[in-house]
ChimeraX commands (.cxc) that place a marker at each C-alpha (Angstrom):
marker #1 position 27.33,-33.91,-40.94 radius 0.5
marker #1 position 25.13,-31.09,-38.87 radius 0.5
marker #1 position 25.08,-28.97,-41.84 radius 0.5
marker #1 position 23.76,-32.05,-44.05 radius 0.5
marker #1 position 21.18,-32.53,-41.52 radius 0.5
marker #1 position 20.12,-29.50,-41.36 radius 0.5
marker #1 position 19.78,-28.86,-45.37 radius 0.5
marker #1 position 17.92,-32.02,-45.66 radius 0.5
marker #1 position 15.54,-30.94,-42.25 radius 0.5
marker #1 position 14.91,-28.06,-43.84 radius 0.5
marker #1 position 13.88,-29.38,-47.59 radius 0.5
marker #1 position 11.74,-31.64,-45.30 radius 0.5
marker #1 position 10.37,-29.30,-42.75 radius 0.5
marker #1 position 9.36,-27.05,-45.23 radius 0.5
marker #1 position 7.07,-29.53,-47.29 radius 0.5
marker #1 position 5.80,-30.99,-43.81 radius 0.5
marker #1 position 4.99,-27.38,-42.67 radius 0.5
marker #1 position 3.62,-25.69,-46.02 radius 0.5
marker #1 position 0.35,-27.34,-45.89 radius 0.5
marker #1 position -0.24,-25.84,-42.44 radius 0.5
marker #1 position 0.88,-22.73,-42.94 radius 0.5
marker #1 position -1.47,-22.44,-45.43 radius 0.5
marker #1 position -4.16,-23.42,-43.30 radius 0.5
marker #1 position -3.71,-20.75,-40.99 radius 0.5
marker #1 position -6.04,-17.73,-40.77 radius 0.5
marker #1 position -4.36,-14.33,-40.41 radius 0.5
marker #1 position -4.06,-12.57,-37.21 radius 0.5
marker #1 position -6.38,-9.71,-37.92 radius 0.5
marker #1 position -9.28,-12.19,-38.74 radius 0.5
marker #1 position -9.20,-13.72,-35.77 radius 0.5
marker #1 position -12.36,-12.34,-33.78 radius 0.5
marker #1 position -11.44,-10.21,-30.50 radius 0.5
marker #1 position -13.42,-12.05,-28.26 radius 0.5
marker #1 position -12.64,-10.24,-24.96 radius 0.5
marker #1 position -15.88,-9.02,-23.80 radius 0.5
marker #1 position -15.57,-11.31,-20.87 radius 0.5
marker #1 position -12.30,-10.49,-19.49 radius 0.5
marker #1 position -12.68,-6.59,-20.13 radius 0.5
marker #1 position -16.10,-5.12,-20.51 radius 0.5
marker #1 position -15.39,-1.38,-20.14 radius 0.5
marker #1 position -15.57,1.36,-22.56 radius 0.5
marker #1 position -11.71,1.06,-23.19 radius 0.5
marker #1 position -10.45,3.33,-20.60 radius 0.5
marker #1 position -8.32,1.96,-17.97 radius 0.5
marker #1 position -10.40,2.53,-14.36 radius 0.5
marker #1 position -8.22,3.14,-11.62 radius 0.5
marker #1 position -9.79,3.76,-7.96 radius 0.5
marker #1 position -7.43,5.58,-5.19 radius 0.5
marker #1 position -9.46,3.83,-2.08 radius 0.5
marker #1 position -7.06,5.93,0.67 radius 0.5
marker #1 position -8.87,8.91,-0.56 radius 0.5
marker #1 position -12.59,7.55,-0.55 radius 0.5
marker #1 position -13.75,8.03,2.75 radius 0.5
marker #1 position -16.68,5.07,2.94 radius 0.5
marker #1 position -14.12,2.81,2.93 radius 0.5
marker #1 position -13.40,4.22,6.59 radius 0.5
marker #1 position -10.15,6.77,7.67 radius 0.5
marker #1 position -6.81,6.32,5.78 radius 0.5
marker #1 position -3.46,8.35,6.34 radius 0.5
marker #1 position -2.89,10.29,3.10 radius 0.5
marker #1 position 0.24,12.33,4.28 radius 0.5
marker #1 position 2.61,12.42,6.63 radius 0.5
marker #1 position 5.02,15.08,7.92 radius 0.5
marker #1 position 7.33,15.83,10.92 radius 0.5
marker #1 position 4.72,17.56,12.36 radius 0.5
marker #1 position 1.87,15.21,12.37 radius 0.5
marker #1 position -0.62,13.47,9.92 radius 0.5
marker #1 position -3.09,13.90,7.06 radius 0.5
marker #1 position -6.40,11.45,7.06 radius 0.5
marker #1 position -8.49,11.14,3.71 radius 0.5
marker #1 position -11.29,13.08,5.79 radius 0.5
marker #1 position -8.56,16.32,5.12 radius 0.5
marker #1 position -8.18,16.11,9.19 radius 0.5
marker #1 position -4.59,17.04,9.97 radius 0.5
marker #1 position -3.81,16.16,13.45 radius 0.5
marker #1 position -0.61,17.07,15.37 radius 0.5
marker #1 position 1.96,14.65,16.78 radius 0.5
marker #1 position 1.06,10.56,17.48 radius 0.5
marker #1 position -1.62,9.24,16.84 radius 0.5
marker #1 position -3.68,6.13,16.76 radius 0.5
marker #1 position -5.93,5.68,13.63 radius 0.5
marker #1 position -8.79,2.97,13.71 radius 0.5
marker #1 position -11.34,2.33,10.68 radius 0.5
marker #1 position -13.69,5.50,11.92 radius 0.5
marker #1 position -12.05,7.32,14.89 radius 0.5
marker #1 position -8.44,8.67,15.62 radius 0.5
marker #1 position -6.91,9.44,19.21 radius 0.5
marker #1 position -4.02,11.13,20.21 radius 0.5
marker #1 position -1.43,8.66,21.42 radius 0.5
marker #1 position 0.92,9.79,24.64 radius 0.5
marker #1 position 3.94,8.94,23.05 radius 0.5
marker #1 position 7.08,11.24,22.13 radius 0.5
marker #1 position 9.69,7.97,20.53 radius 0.5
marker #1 position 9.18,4.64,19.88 radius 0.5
marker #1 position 11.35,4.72,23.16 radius 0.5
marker #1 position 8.12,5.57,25.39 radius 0.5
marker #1 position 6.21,2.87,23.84 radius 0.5
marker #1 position 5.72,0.08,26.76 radius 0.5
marker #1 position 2.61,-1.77,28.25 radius 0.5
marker #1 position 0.96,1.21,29.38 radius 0.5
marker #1 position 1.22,3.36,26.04 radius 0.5
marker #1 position -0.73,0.10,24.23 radius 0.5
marker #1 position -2.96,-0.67,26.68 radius 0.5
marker #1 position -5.80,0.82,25.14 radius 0.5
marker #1 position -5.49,-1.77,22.11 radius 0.5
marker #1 position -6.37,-5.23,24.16 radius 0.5
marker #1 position -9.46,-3.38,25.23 radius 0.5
marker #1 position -11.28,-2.27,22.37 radius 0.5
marker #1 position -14.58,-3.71,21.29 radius 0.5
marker #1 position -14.46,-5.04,18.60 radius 0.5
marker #1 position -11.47,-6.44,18.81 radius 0.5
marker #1 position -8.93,-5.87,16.53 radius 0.5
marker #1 position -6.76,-8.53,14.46 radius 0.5
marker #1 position -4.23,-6.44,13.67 radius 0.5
marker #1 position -2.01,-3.82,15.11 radius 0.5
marker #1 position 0.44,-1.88,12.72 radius 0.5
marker #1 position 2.95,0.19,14.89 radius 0.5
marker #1 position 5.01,3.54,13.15 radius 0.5
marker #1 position 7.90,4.11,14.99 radius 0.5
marker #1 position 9.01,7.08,12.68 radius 0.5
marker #1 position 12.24,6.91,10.26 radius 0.5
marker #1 position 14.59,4.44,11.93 radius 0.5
marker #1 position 14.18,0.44,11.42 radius 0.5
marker #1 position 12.73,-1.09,14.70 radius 0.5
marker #1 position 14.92,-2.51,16.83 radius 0.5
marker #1 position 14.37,-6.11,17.60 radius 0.5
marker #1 position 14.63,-5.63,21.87 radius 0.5
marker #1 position 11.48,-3.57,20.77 radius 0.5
marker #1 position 9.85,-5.56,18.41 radius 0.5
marker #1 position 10.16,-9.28,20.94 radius 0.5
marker #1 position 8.96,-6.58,23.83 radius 0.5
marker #1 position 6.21,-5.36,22.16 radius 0.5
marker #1 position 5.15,-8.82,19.89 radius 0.5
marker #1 position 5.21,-10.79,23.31 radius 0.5
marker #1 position 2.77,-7.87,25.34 radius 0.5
marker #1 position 0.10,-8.49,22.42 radius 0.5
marker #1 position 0.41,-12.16,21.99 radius 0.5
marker #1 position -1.41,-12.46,25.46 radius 0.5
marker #1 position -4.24,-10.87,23.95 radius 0.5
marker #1 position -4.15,-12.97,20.81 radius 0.5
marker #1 position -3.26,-9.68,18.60 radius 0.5
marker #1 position -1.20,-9.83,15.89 radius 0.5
marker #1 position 1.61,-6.87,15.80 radius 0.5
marker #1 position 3.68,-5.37,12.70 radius 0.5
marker #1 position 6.07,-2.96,13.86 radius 0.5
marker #1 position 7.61,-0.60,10.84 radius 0.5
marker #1 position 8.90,2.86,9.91 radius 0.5
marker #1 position 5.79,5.05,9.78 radius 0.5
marker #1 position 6.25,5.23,5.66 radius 0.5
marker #1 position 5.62,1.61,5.39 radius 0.5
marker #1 position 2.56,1.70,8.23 radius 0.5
marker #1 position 0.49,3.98,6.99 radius 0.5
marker #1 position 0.54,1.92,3.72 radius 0.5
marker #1 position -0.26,-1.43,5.71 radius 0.5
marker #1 position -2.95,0.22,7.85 radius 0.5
marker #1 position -4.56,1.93,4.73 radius 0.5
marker #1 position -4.48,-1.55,2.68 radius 0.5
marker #1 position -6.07,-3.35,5.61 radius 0.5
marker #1 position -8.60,-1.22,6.41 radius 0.5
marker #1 position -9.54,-1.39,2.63 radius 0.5
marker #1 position -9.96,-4.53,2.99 radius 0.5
marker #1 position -12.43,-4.40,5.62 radius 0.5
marker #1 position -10.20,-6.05,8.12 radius 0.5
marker #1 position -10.17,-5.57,11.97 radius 0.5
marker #1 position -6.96,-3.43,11.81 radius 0.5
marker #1 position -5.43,-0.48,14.59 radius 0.5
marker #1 position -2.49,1.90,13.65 radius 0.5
marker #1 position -0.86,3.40,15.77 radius 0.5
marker #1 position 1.61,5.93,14.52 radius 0.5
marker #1 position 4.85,8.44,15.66 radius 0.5
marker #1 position 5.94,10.85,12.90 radius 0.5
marker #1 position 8.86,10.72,11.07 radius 0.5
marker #1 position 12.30,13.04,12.48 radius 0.5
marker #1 position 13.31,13.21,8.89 radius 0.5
marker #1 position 11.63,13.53,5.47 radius 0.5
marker #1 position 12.91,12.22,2.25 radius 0.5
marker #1 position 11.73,13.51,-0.85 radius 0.5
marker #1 position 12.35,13.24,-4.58 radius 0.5
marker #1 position 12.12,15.56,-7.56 radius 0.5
marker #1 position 8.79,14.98,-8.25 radius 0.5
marker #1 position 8.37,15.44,-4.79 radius 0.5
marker #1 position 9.12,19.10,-5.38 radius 0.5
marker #1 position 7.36,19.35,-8.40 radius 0.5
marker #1 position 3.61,18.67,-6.84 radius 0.5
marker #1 position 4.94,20.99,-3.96 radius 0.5
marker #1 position 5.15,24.22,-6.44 radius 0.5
marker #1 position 2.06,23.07,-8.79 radius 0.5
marker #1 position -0.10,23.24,-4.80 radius 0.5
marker #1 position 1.84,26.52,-4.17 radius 0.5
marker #1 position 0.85,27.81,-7.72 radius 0.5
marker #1 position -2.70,26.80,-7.20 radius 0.5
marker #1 position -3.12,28.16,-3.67 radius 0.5
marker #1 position -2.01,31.62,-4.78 radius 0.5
marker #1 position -3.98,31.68,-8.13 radius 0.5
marker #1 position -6.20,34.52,-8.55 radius 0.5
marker #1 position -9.49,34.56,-11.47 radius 0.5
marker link #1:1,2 radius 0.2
marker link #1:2,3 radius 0.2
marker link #1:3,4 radius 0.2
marker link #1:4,5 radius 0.2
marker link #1:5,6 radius 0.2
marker link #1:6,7 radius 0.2
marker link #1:7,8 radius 0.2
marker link #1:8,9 radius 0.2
marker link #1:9,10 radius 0.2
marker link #1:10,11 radius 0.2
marker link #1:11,12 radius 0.2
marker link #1:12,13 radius 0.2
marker link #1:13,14 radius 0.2
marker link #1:14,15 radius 0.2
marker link #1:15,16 radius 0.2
marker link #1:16,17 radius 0.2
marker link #1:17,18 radius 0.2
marker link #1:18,19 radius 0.2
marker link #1:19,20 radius 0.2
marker link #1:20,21 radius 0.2
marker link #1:21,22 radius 0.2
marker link #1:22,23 radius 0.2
marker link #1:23,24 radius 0.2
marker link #1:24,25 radius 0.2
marker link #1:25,26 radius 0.2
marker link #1:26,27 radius 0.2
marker link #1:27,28 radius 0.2
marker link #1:28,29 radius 0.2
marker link #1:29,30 radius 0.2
marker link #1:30,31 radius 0.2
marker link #1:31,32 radius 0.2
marker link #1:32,33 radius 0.2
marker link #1:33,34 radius 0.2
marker link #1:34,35 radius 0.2
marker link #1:35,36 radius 0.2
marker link #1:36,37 radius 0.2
marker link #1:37,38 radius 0.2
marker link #1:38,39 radius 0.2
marker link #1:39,40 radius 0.2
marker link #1:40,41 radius 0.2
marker link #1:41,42 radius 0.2
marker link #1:42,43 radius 0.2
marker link #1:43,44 radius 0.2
marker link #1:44,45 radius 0.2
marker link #1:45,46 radius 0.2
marker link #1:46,47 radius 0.2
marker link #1:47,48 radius 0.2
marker link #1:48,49 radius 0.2
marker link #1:49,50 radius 0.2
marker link #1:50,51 radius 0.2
marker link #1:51,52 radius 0.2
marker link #1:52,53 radius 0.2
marker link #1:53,54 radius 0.2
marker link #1:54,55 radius 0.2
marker link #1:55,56 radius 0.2
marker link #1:56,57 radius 0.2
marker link #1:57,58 radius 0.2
marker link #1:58,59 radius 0.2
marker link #1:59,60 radius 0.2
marker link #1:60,61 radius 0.2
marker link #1:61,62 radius 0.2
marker link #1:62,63 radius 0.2
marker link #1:63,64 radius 0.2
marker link #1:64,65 radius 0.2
marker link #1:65,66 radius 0.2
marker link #1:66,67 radius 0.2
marker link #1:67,68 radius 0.2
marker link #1:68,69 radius 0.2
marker link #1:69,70 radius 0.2
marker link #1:70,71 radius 0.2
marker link #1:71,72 radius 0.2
marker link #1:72,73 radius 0.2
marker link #1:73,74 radius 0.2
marker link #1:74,75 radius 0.2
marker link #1:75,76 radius 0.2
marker link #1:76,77 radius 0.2
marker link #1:77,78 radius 0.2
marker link #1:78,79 radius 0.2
marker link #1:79,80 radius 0.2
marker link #1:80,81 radius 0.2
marker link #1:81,82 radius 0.2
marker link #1:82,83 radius 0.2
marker link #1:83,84 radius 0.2
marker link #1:84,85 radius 0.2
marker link #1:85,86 radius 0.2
marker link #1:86,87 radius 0.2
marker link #1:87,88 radius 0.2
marker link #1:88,89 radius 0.2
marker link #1:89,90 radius 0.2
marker link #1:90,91 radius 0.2
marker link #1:91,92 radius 0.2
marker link #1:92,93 radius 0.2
marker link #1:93,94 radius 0.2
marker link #1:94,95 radius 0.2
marker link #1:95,96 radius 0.2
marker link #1:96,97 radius 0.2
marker link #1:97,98 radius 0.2
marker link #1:98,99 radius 0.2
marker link #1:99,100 radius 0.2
marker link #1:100,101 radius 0.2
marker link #1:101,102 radius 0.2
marker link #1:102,103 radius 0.2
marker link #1:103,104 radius 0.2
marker link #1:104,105 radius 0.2
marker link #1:105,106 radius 0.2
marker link #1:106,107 radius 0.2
marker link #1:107,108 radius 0.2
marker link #1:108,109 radius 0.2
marker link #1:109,110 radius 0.2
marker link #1:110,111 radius 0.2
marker link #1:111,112 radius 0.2
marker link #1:112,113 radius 0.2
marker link #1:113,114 radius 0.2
marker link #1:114,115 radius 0.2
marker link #1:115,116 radius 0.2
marker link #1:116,117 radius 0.2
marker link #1:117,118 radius 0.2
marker link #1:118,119 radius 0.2
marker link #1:119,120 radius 0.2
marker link #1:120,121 radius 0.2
marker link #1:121,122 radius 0.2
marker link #1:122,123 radius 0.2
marker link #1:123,124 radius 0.2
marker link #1:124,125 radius 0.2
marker link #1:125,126 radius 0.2
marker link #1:126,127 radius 0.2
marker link #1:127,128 radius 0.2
marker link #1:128,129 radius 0.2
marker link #1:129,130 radius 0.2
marker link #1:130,131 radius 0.2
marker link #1:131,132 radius 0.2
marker link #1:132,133 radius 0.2
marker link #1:133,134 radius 0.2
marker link #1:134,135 radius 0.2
marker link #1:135,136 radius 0.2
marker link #1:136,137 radius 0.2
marker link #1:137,138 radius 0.2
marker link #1:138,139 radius 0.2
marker link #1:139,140 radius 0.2
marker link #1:140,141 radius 0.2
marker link #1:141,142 radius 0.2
marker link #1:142,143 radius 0.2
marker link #1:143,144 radius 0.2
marker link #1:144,145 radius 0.2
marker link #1:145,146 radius 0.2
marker link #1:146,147 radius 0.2
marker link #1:147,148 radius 0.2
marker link #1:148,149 radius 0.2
marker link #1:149,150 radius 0.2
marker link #1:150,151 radius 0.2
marker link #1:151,152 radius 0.2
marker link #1:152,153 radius 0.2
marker link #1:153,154 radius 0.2
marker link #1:154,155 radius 0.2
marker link #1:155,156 radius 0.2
marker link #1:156,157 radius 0.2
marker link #1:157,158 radius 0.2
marker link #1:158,159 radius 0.2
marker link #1:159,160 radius 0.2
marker link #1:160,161 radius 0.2
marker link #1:161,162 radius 0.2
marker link #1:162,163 radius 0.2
marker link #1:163,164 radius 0.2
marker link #1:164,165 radius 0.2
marker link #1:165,166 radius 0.2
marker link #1:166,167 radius 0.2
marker link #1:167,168 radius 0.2
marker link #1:168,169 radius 0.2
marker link #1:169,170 radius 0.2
marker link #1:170,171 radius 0.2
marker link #1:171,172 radius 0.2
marker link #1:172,173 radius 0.2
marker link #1:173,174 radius 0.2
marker link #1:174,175 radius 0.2
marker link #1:175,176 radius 0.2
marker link #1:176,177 radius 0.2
marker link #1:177,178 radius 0.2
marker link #1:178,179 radius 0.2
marker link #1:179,180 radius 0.2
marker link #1:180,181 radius 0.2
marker link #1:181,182 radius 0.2
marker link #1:182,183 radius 0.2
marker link #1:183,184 radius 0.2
marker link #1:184,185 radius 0.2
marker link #1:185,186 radius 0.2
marker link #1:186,187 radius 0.2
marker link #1:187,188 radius 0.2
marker link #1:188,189 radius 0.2
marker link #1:189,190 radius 0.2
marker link #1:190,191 radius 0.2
marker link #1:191,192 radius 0.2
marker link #1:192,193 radius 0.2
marker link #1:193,194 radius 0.2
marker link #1:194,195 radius 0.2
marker link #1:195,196 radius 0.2
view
């Protein structure tokens, strides 16, 4: 009974649909009309903002050590980044942060919207997080609390954005690192001790 169907849907379907098959252009004769969507010169443009430095400071590495800013600064040890000045924060752990370590935050003029808070390589624990959320609600800031990895990505996407943003960040005890990791670290070794 299906099979009947079928057969006699198909003898059907094909003189229904011949006509408008027919009536279709080809693909390549449609016109490209895309000039709106995409008016470049066919080259993809790609902009990395953390390393354009009117769009104010970014962190564009981090080691165990300290930090490098877009501005090729490298500063030692914590530190607090804000859109166009850095400070050395008095911090050792995420342990040491308290009221007194973010005190300087609820003060600042402007004021800031967001905080983002690098507390290294480990996850933050949640005694911190509730401690440190309900000291900055009192000043109506908003807090994210991450590993460092993740903050400096927040912070840098933020402050692209032109927003009112504050990092404040502890270096990482441990690095992890890939192959490719490796790779760009022997291609800057081979270019550093390249002689014309």
């Amino acid at each position: 009974m299906i099979a009947r169907t079928l057969r006699t849907v198909g003898r059907q379907g094909r003189n229904l649909l011949l006509p408008h098959i027919n009536a279709c252009r080809p693909l390549h004769a449609i016109p490209a009309n895309f000039s709106k969507a995409y008016d470049h010169d066919g080259k993809t443009k790609v902009t990395i903002f953390n390393t354009e430095t009117d769009l104010g400071l970014m962190v564009t590495g981090y080691s165990q050590y300290g930090f490098r800013l877009n501005n090729d600064m490298v500063l030692i040890g914590p530190i607090s980044v804000f859109p166009r000045s850095v400070l050395s924060w008095n911090v050792n752990s995420f342990e040491d942060i308290n009221e007194d370590s973010l005190s300087l935050f609820p003060t600042l003029e402007p004021k800031i919207d967001v905080l983002i808070i690098g507390i290294g390589d480990q996850a933050p624990p949640p005694a911190l997080s509730k401690r440190i959320i309900e000291f900055m609600k009192k000043y109506k800031i908003n807090v994210e609390i991450l590993r460092t990895e993740q903050a400096c990505a927040t912070f840098n996407f933020l402050n692209a954005e032109n927003r009112m943003v504050a990092c404040a960040l502890i270096p990482p005890m441990h690095l992890s690192y890939n192959e490719n990791d490796i790779l760009q670290a022997k291609l800057r070794k081979k270019e550093l001790y390249e002689t014309e």
